[in-house]
PDB file with SEQRES, HELIX, SHEET and CRYST1 records, atoms N, CA, C and O in Angstrom:
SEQRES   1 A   89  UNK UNK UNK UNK UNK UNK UNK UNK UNK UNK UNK UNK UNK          
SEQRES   2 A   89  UNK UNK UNK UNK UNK UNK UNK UNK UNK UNK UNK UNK UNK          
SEQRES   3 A   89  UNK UNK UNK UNK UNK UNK UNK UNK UNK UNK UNK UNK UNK          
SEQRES   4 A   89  UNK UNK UNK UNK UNK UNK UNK UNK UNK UNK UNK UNK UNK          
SEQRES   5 A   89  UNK UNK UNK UNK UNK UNK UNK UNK UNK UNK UNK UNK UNK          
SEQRES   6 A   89  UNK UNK UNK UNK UNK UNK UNK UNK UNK UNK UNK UNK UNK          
SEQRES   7 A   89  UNK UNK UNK UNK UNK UNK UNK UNK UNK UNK UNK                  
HELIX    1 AA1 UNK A    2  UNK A   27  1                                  26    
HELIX    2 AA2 UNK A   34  UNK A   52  1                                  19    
HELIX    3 AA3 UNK A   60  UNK A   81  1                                  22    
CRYST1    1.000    1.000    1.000  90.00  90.00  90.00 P 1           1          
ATOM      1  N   UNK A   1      90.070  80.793  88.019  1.00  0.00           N  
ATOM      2  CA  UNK A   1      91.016  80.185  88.932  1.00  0.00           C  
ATOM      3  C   UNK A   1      92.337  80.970  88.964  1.00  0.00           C  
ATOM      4  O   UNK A   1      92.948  81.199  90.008  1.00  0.00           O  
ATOM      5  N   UNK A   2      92.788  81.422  87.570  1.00  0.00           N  
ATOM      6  CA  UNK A   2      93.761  82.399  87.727  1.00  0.00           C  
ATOM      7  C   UNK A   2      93.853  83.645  88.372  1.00  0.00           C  
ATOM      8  O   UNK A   2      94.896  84.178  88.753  1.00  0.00           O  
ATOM      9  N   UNK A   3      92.739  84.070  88.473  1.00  0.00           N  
ATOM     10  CA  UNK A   3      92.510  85.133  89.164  1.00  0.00           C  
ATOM     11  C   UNK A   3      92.379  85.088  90.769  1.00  0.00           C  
ATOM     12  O   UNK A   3      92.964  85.828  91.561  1.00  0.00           O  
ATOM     13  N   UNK A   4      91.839  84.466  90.946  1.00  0.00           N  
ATOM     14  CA  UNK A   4      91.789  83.639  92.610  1.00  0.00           C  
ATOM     15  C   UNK A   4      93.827  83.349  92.859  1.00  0.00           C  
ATOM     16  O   UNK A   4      94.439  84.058  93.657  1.00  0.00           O  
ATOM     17  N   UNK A   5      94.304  82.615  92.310  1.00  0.00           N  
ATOM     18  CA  UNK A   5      95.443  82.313  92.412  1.00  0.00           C  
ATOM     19  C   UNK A   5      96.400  83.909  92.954  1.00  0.00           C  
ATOM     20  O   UNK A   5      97.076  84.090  93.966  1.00  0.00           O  
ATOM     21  N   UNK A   6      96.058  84.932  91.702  1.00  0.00           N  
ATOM     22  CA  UNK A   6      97.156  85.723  91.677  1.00  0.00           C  
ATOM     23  C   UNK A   6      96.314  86.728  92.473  1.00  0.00           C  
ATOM     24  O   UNK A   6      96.521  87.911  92.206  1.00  0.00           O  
ATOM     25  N   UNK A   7      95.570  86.496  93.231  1.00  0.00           N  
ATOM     26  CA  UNK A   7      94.621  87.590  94.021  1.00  0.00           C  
ATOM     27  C   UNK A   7      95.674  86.680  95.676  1.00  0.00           C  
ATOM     28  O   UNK A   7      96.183  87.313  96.601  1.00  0.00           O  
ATOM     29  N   UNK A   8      95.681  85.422  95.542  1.00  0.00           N  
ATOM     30  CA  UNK A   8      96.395  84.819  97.425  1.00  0.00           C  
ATOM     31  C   UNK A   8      97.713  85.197  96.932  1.00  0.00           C  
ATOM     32  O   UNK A   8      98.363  85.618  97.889  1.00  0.00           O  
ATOM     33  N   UNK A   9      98.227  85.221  96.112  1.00  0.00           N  
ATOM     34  CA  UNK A   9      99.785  85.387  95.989  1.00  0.00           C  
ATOM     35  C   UNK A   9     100.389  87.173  96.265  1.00  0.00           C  
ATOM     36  O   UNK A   9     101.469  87.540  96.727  1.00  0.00           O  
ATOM     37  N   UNK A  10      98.793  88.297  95.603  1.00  0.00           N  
ATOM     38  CA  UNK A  10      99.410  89.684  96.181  1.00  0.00           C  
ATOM     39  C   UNK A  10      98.857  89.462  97.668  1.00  0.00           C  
ATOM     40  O   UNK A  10      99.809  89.706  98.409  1.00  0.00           O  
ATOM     41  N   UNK A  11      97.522  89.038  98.579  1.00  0.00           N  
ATOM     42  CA  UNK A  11      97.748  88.667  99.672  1.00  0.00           C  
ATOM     43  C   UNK A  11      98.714  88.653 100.734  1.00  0.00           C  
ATOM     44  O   UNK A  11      98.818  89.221 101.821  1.00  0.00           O  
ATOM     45  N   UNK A  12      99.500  87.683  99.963  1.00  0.00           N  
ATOM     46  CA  UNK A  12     100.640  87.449 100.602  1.00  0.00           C  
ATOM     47  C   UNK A  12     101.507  88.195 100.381  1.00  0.00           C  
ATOM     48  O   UNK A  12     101.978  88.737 101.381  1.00  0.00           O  
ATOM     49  N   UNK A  13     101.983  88.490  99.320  1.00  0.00           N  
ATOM     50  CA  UNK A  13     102.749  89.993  99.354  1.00  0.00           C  
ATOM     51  C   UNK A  13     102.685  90.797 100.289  1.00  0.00           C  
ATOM     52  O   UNK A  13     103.577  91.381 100.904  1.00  0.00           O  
ATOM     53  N   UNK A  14     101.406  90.817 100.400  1.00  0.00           N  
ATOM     54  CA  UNK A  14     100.993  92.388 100.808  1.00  0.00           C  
ATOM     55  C   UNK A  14     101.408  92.204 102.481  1.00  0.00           C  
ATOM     56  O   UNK A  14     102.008  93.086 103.094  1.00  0.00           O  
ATOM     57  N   UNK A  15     100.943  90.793 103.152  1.00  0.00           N  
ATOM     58  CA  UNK A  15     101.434  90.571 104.129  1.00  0.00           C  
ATOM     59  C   UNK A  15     102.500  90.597 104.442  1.00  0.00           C  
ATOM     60  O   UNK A  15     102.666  91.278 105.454  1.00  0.00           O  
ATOM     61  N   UNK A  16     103.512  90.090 103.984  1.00  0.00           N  
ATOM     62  CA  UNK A  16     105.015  90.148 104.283  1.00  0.00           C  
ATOM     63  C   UNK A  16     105.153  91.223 104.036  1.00  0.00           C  
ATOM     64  O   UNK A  16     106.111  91.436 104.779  1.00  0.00           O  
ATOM     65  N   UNK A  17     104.923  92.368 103.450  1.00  0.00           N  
ATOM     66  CA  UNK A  17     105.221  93.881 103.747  1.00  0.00           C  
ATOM     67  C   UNK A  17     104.661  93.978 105.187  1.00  0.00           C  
ATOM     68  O   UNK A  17     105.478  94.331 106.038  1.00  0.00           O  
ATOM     69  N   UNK A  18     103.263  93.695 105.636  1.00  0.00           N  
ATOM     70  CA  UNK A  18     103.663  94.063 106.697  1.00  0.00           C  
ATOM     71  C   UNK A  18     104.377  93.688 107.686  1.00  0.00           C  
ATOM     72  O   UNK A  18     104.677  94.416 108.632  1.00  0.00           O  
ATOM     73  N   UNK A  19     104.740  92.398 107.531  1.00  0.00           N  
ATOM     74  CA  UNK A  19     105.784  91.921 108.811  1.00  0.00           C  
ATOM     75  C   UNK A  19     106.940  92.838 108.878  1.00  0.00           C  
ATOM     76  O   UNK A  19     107.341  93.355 109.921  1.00  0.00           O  
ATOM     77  N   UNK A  20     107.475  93.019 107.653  1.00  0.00           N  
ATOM     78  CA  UNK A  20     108.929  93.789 107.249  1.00  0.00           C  
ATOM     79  C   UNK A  20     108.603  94.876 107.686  1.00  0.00           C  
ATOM     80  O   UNK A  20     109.356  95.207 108.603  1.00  0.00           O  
ATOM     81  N   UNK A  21     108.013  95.434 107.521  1.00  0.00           N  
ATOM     82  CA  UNK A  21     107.636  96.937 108.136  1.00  0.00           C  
ATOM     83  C   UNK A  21     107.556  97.125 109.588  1.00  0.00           C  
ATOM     84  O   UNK A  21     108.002  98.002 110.329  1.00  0.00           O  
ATOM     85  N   UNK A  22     106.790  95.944 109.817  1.00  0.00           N  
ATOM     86  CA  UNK A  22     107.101  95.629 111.510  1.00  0.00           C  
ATOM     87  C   UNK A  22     108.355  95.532 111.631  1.00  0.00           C  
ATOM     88  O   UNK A  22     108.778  96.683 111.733  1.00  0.00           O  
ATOM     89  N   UNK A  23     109.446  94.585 111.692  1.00  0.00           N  
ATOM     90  CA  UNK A  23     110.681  94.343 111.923  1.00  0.00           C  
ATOM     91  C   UNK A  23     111.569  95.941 111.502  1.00  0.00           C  
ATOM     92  O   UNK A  23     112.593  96.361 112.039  1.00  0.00           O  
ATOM     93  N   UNK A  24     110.908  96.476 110.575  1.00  0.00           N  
ATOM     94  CA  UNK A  24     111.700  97.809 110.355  1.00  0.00           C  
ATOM     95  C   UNK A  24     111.546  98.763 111.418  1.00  0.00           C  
ATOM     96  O   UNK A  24     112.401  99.534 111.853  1.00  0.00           O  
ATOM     97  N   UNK A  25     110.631  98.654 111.698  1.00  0.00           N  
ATOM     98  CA  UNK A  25     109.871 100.186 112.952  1.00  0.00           C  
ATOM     99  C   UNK A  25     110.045  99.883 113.993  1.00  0.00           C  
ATOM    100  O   UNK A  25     109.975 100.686 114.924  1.00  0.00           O  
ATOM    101  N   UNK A  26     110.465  97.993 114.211  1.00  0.00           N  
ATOM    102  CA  UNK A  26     111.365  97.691 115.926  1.00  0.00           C  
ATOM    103  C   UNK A  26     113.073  98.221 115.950  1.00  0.00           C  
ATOM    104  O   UNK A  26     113.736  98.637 116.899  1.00  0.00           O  
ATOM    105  N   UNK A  27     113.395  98.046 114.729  1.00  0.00           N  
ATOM    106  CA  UNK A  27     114.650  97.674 114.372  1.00  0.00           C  
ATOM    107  C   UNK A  27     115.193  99.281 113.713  1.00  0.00           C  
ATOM    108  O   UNK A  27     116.392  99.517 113.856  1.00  0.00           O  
ATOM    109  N   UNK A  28     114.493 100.151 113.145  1.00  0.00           N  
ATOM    110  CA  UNK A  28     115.112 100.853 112.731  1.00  0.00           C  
ATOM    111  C   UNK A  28     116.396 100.955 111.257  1.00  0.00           C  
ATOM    112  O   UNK A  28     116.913 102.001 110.862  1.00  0.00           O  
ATOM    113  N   UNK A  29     116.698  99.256 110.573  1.00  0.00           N  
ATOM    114  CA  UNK A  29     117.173  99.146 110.008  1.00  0.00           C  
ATOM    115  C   UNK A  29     116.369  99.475 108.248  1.00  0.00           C  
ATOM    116  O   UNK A  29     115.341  98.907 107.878  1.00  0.00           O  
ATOM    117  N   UNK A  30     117.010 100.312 107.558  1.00  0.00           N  
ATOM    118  CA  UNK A  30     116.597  99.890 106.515  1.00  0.00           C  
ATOM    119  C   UNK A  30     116.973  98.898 105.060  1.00  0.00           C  
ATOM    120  O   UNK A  30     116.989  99.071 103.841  1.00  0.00           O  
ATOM    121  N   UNK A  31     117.219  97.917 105.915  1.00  0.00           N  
ATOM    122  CA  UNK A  31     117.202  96.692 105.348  1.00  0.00           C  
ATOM    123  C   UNK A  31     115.511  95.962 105.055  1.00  0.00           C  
ATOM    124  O   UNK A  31     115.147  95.376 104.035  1.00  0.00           O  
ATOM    125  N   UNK A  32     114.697  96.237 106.309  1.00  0.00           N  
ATOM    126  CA  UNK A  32     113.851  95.491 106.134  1.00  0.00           C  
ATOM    127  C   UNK A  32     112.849  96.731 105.853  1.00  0.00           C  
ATOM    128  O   UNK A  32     111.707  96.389 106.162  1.00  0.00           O  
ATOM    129  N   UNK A  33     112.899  97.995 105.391  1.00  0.00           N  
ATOM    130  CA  UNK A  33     111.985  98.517 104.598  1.00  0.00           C  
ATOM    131  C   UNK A  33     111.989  98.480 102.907  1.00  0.00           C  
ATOM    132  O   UNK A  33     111.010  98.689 102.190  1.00  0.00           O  
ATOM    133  N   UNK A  34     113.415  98.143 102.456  1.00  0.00           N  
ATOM    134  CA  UNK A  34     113.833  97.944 101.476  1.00  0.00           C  
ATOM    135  C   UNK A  34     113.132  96.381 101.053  1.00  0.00           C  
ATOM    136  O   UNK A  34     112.832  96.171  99.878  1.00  0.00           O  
ATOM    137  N   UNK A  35     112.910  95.339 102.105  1.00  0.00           N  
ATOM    138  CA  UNK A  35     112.034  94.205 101.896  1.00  0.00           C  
ATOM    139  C   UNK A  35     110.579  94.884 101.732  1.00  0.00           C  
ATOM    140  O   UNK A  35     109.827  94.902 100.757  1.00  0.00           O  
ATOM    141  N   UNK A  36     110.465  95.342 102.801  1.00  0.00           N  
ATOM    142  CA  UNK A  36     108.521  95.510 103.009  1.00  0.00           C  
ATOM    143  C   UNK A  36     108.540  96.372 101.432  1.00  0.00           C  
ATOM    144  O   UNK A  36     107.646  96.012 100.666  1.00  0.00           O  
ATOM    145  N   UNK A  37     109.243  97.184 101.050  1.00  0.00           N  
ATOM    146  CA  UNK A  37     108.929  98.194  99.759  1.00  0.00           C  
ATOM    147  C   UNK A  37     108.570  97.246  98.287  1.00  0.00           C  
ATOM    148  O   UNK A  37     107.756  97.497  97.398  1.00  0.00           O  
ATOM    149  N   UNK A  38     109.581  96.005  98.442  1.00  0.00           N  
ATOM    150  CA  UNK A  38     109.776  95.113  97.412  1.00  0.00           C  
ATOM    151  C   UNK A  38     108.687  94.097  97.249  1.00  0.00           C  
ATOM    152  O   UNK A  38     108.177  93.771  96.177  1.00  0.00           O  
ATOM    153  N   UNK A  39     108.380  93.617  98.484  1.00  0.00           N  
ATOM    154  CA  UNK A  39     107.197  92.624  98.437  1.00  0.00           C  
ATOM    155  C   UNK A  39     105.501  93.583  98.660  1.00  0.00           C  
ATOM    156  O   UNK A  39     104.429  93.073  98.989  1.00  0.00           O  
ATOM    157  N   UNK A  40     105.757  94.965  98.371  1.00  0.00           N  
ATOM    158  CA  UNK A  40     104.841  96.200  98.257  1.00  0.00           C  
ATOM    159  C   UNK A  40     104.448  96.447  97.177  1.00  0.00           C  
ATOM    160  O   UNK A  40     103.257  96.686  96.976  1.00  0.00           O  
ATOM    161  N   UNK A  41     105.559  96.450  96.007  1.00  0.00           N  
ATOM    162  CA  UNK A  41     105.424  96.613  95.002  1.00  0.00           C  
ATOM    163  C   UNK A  41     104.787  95.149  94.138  1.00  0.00           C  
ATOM    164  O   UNK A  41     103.925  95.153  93.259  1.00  0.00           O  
ATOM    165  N   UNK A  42     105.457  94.052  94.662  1.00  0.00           N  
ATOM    166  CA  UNK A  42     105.021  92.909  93.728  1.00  0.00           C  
ATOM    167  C   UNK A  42     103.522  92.771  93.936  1.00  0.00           C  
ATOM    168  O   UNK A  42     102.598  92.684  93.128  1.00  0.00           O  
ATOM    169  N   UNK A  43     103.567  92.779  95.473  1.00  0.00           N  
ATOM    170  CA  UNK A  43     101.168  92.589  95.656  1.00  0.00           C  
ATOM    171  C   UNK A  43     100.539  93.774  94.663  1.00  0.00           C  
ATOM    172  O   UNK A  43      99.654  93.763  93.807  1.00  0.00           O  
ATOM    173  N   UNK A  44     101.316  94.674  95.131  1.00  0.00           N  
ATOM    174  CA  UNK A  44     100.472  95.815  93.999  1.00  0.00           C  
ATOM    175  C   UNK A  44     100.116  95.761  92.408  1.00  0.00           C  
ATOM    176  O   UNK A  44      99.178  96.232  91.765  1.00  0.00           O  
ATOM    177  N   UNK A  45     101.740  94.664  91.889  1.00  0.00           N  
ATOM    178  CA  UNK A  45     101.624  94.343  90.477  1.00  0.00           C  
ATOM    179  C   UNK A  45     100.727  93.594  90.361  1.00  0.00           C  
ATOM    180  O   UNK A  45      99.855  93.695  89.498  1.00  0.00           O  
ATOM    181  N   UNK A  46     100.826  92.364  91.561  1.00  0.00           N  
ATOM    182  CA  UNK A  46      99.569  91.305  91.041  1.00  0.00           C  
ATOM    183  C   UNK A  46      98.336  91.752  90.841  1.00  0.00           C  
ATOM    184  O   UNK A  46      97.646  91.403  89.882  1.00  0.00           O  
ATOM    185  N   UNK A  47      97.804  92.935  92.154  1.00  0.00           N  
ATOM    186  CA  UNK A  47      97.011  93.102  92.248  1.00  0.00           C  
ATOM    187  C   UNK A  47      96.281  94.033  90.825  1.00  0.00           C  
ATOM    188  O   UNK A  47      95.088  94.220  90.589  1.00  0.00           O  
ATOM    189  N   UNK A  48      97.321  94.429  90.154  1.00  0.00           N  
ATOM    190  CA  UNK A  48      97.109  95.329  88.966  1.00  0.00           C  
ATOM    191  C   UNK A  48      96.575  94.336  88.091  1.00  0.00           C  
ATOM    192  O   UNK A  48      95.403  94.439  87.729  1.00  0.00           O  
ATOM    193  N   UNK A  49      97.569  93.013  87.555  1.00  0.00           N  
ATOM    194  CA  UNK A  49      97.611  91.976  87.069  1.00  0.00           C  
ATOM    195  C   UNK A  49      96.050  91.838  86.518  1.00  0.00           C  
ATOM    196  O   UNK A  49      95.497  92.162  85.467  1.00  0.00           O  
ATOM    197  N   UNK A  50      95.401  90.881  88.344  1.00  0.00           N  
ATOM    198  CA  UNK A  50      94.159  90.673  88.180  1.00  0.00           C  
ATOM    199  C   UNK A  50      93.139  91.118  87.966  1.00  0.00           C  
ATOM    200  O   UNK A  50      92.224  90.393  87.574  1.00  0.00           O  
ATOM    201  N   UNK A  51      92.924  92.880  88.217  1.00  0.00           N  
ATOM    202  CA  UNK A  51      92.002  93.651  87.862  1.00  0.00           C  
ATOM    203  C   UNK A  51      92.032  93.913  86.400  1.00  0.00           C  
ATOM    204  O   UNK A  51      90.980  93.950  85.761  1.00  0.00           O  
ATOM    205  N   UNK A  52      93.399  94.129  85.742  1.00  0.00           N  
ATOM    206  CA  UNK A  52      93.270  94.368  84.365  1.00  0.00           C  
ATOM    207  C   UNK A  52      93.388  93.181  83.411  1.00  0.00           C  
ATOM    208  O   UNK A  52      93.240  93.252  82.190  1.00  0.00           O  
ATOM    209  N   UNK A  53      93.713  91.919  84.216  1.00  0.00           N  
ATOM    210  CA  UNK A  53      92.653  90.656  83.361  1.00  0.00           C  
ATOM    211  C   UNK A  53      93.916  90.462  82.908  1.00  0.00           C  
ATOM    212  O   UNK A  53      93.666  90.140  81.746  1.00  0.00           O  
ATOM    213  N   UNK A  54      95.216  90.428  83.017  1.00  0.00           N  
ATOM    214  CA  UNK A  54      96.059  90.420  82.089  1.00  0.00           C  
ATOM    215  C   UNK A  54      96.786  88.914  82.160  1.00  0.00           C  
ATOM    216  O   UNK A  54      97.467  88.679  83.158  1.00  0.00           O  
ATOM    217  N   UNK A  55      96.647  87.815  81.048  1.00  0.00           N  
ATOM    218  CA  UNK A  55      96.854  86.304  81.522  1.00  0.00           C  
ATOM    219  C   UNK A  55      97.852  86.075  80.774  1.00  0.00           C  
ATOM    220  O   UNK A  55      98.305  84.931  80.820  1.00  0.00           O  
ATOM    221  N   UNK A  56      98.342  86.821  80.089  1.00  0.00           N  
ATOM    222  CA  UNK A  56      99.911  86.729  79.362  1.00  0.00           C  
ATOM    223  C   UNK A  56     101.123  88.000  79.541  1.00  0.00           C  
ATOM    224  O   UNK A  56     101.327  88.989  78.837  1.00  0.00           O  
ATOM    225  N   UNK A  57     101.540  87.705  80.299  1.00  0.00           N  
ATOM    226  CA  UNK A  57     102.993  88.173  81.718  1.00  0.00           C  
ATOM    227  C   UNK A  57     103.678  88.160  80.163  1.00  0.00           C  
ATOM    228  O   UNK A  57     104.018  86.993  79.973  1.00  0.00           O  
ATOM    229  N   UNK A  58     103.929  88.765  79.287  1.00  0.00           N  
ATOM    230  CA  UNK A  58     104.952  89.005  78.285  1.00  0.00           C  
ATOM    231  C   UNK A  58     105.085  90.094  77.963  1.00  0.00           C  
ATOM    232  O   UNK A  58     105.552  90.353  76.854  1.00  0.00           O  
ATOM    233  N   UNK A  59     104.795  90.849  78.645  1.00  0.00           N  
ATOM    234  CA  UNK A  59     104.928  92.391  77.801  1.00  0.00           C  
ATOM    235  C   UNK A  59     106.077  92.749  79.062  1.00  0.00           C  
ATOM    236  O   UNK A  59     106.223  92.469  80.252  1.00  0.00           O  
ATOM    237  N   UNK A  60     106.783  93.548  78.002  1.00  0.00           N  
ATOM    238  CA  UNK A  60     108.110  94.393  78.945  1.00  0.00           C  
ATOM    239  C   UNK A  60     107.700  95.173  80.775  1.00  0.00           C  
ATOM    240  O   UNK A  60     108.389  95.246  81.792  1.00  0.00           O  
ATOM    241  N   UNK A  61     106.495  95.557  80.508  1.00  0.00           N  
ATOM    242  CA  UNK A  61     106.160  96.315  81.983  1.00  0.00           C  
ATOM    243  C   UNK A  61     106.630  95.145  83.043  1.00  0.00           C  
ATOM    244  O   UNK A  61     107.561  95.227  83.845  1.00  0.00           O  
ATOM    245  N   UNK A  62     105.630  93.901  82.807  1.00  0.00           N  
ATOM    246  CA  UNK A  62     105.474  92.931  84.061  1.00  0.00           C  
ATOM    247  C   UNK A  62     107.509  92.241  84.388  1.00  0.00           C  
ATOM    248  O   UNK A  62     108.022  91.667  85.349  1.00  0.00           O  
ATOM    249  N   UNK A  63     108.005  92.653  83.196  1.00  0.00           N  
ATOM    250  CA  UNK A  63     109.645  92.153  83.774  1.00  0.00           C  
ATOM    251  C   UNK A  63     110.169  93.345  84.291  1.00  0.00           C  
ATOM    252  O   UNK A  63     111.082  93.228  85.108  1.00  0.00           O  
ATOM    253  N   UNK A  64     109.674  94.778  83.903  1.00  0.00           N  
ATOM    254  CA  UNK A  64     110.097  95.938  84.722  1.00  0.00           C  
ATOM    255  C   UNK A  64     110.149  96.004  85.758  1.00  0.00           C  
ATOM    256  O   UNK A  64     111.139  96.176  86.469  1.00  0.00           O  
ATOM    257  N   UNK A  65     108.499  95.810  86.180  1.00  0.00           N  
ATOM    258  CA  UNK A  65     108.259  95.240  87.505  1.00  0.00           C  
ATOM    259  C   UNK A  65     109.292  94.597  88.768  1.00  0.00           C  
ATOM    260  O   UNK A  65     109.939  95.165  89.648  1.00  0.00           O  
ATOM    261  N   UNK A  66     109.147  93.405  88.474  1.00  0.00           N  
ATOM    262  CA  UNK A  66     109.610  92.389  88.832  1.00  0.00           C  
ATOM    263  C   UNK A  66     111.317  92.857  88.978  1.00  0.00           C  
ATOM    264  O   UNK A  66     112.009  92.616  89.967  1.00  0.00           O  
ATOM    265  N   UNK A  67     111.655  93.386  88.065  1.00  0.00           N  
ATOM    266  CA  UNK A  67     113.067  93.943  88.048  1.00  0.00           C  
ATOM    267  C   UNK A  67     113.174  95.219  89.088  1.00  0.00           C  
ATOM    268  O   UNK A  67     114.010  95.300  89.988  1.00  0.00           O  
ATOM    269  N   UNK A  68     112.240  96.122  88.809  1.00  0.00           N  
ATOM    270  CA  UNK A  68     112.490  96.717  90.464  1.00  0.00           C  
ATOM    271  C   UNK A  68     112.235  96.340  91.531  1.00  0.00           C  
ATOM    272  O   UNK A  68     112.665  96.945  92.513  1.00  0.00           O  
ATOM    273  N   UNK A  69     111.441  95.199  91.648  1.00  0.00           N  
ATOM    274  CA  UNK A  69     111.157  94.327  93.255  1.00  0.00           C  
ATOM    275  C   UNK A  69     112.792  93.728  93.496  1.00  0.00           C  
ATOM    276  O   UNK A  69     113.661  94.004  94.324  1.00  0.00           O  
ATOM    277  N   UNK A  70     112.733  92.863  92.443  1.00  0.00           N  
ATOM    278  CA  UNK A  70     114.232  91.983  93.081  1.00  0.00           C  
ATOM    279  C   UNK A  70     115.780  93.169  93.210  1.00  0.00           C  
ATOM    280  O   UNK A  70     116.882  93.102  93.756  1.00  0.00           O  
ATOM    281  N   UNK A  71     115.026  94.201  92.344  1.00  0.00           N  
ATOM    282  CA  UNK A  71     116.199  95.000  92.490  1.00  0.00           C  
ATOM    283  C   UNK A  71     116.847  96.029  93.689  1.00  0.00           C  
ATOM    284  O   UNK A  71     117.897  96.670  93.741  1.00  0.00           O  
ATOM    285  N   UNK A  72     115.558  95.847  94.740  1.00  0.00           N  
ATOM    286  CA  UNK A  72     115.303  96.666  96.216  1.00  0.00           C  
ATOM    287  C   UNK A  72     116.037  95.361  96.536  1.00  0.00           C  
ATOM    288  O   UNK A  72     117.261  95.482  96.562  1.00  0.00           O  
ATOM    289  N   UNK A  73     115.523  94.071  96.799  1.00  0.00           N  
ATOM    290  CA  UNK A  73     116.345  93.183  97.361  1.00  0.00           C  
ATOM    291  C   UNK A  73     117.794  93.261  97.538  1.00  0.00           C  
ATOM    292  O   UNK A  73     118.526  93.534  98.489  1.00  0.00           O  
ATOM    293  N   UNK A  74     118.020  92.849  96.002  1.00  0.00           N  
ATOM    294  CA  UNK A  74     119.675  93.467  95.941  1.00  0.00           C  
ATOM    295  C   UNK A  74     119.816  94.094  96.591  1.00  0.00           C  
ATOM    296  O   UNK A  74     120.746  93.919  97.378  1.00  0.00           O  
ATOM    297  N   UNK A  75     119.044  95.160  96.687  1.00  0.00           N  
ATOM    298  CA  UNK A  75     120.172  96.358  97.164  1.00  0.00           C  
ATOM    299  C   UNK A  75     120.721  96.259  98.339  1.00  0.00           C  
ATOM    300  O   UNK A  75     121.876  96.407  98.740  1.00  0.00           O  
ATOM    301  N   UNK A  76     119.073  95.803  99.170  1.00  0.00           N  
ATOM    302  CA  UNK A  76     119.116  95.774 100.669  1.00  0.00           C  
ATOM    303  C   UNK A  76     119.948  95.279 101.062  1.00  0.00           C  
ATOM    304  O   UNK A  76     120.515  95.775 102.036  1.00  0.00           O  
ATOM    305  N   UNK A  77     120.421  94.046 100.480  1.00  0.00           N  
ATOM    306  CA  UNK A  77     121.599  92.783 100.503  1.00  0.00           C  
ATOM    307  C   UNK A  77     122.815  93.473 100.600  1.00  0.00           C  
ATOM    308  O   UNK A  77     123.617  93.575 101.528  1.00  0.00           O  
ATOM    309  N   UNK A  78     122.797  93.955  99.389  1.00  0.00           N  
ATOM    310  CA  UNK A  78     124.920  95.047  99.031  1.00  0.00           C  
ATOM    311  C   UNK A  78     124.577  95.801 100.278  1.00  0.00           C  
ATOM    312  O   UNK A  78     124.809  95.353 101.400  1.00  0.00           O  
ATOM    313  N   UNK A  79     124.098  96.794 100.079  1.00  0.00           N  
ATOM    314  CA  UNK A  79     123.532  98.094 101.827  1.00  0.00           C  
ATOM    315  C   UNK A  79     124.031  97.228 102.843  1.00  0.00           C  
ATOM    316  O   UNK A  79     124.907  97.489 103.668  1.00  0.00           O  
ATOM    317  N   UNK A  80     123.415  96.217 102.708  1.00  0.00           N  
ATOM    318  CA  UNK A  80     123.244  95.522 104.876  1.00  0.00           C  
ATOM    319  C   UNK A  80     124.841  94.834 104.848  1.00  0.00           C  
ATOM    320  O   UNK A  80     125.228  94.599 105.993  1.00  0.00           O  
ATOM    321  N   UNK A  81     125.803  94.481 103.814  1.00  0.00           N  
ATOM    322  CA  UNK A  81     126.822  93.894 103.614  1.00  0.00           C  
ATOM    323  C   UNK A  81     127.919  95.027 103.043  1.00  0.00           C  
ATOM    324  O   UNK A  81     129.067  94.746 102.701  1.00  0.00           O  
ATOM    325  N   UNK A  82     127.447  96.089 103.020  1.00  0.00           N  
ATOM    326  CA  UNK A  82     128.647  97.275 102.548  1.00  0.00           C  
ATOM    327  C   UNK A  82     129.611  97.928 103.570  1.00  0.00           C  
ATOM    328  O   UNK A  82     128.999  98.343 104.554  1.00  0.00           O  
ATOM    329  N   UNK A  83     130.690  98.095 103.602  1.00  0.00           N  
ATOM    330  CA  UNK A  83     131.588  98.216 104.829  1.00  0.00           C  
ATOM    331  C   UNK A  83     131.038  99.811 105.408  1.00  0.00           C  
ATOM    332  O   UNK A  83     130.703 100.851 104.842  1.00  0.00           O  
ATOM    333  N   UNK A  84     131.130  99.451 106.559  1.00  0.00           N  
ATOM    334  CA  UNK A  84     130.647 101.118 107.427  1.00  0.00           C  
ATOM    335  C   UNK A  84     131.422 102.287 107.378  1.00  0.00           C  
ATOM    336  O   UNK A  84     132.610 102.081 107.626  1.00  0.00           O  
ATOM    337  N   UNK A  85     131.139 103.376 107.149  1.00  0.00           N  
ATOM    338  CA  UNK A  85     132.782 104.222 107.066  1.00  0.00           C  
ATOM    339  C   UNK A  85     132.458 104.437 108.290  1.00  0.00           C  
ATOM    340  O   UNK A  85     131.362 104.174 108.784  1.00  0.00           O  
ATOM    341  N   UNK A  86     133.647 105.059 108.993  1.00  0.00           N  
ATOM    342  CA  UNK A  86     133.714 105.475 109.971  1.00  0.00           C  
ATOM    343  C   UNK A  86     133.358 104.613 111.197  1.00  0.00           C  
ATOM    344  O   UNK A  86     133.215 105.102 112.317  1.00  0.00           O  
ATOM    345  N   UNK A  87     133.226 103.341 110.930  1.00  0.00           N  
ATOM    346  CA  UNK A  87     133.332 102.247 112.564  1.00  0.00           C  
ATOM    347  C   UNK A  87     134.382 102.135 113.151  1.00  0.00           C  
ATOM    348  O   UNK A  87     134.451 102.181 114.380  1.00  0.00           O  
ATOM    349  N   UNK A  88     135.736 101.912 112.112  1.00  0.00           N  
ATOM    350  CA  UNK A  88     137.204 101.688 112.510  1.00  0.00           C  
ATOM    351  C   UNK A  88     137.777 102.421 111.858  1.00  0.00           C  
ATOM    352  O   UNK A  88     138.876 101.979 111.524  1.00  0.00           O  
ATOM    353  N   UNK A  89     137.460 103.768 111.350  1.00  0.00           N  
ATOM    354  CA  UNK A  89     138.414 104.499 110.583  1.00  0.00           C  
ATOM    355  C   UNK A  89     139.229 105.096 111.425  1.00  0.00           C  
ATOM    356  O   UNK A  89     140.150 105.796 111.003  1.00  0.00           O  
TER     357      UNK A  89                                                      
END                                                                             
């Protein structure tokens, strides 16, 4: 059942990369490749997860992980909210 579980959850990952990727390639912003990259990386972890059977998330890699997904977020966030040079200079 765990495996089923964390097999719909990279699924879904994997999907919302592609929406973001869509919205990136209309939009040109990379805000939302910095999403599609982040929710890219987490399906990929799960998907690692479940193939290598792994049912105890305590070892340093899986918070590495997870720490570079949310850490593209961030970024995208500071990036899409960082003042422009040169708009009103």
């Amino acid at each position: 059942m765990i495996n089923f579980l964390t097999g719909a959850i990279a699924m879904a990952s994997c999907v919302i990369a592609l929406f973001f990727l869509r919205f990136w390639r209309s939009s040109g912003q990379r805000f939302f490749l910095y999403f599609a990259l982040s929710f890219l990386v987490e399906g990929a972890h799960r998907i690692y997860s479940a193939w290598d059977g792994a049912v105890n998330e305590d070892s340093p890699y899986h918070y590495l992980v997870r720490l570079l997904s949310y850490g593209l977020i961030l970024w995208a966030i500071l990036e899409k909210n960082w003042p422009q040079r040169g708009a009103g200079d």
